[in-house]
Residue, then its C-alpha position, 0 to 999 in steps of 0.5 A: x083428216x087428209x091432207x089435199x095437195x097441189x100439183x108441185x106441193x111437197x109435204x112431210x110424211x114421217x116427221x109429221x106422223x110420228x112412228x108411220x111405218x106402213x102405209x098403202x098407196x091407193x091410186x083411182x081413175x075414171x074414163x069418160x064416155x068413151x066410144x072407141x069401142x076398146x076398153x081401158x086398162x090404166x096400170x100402175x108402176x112404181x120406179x124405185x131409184x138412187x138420188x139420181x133419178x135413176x132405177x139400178x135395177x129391173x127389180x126396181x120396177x114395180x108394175x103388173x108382172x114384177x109385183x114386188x121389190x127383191x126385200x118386199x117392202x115395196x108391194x104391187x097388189x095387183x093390176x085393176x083391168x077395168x078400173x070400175x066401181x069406187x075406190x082404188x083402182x091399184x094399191x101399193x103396199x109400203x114398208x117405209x122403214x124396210x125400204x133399201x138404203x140405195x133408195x132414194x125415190x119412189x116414183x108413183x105412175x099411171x099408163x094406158x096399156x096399149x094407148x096408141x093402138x087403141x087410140x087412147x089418151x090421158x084426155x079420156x081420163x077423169x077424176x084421178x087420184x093418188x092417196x096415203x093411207x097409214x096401213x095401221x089405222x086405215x086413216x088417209x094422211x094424203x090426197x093429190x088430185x090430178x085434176x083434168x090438165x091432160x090431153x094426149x099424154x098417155x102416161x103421167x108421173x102422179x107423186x113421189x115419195x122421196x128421202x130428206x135428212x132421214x125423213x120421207x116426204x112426198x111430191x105431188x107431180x101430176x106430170x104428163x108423158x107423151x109416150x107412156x110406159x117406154x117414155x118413163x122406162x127410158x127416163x128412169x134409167x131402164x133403156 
């Protein structure tokens, strides 16, 4: 049975699933009734960083055009344009114990591509969702759902995975970002 987490709920994810090497990080979203008469494409990105926060590298920028890190243990599956139906709308494959040394964090995010031009915004977004799945046995370690405290961000950090004493636990974030894509890009270390 899954785990629910709480916005800011930090949990071990290795130490208490023994032997968890592949799992897969399944994102999902719903836009409300929407009458701006332009269509939603929310995308996932994924920022692979040293212990400072920071990405080292472009190939440590995960999202629609670079679908995997330089080793592949990190793996975009692919970018979801409409987001309908159940389900996940994005997935990220994880070779946990293949992840470079120089990793420290894997920062999971979500952005409305070309929010400002089509007047769009995180308050537009319903039911999303971050979850773990152990890629073996298909079973669902982890759930964090983000709940609806967002109105005008049009990017929002969902989760991170992160490296503690040679164990990988995750964060439940559910942070906003005002400006999207060029906010995070800028945080993390990329402009």
């Amino acid at each position: 049975m899954a785990i629910n987490l709480s916005k800011g709920q930090k949990i071990d994810l290795t130490k208490t699933n023994p032997g968890l090497s592949k799992i897969k990080v399944g994102l999902g979203w719903d836009t409300n009734k929407y009458d701006g008469g332009k269509d939603f494409d929310l995308d996932v990105s994924v920022f692979l960083t040293n212990a400072n926060g920071k990405v080292d590298k472009e190939t440590n920028f995960i999202f629609f055009n670079n679908k995997q890190n330089e080793n592949g243990s990190v793996v975009h599956a692919g970018d979801n344009r409409t987001g309908e139906g159940d389900g996940d709308d994005e997935v990220v494959d994880i070779d946990l114990k293949n992840i470079p040394a120089d990793v420290e964090k894997v920062a999971f995010t979500i952005t409305i591509y070309e929010a400002e031009q089509r007047s769009q915004n995180f308050g537009q977004v319903s039911r999303s969702y971050v979850r773990i799945v152990n890629e073996e046995t298909n079973v669902e370690l982890i759930r964090f759902d983000l709940g609806e405290d967002f109105s005008i961000e049009t990017g929002v950090v969902v989760g991170e995975l992160y490296r503690n004493a040679g164990e990988w636990k995750f964060s439940a974030i559910g942070s906003g970002y005002k400006d999207g894509l060029a906010g995070l890009t800028r945080d993390y270390g990329l402009q």
